[in-house]
N, C-alpha and C positions, 0 to 999 in steps of 0.2 A: 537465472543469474542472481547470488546474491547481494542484496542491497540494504543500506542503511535508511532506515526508515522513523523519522520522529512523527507519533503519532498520540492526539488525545489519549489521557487514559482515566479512566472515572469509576465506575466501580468495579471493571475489571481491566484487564492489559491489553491493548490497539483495539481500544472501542472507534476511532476514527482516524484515518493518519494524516497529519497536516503537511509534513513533507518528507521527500525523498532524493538522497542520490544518484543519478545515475548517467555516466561516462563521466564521473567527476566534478558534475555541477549540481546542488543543489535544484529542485524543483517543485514550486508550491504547487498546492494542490487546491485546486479550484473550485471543484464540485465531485463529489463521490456520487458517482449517475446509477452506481448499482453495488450491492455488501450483499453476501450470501455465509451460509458455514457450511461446512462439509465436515465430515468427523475428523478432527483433530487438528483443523483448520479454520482459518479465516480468509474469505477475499474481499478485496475492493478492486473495480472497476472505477476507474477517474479520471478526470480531464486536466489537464495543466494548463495553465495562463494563454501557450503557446497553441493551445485546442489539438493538442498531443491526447491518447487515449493509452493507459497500462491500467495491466492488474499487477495489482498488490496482494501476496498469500502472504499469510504468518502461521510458519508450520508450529503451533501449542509445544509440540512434547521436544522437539529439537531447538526451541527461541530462536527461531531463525525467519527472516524475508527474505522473501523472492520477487523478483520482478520480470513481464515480459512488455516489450510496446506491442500493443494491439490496434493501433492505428493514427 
């Protein structure tokens, strides 16, 4: 699904994302519990306030997020 996504940016583009939409509400982001790359990608694995668990992708070549709840 895609989602809008405000995220730190420092010396390159979503070095950390501080928050995200998704069903329409805003959601801080609490703790990034795990950040990985894959080629042409970025993830975060994160907790929300609500102790909600999603990943966050930022597909590099398309500028685009994604998001799924994983728990």
């Amino acid at each position: 699904m895609n989602t809008k996504v405000h995220c730190y940016s420092g010396h390159t583009y979503a070095e950390r994302p501080d928050w995200f939409r998704w069903e329409g509400t805003d959601h801080k982001v609490q703790e990034v519990v795990r950040e990985w790359q894959e080629p042409g990608e970025r993830h975060f694995r994160v907790r929300t306030k609500d102790n909600r668990l999603f990943e966050l992708c930022y597909d590099i070549e398309a500028a685009r997020w994604t998001l799924k709840l994983t728990g």
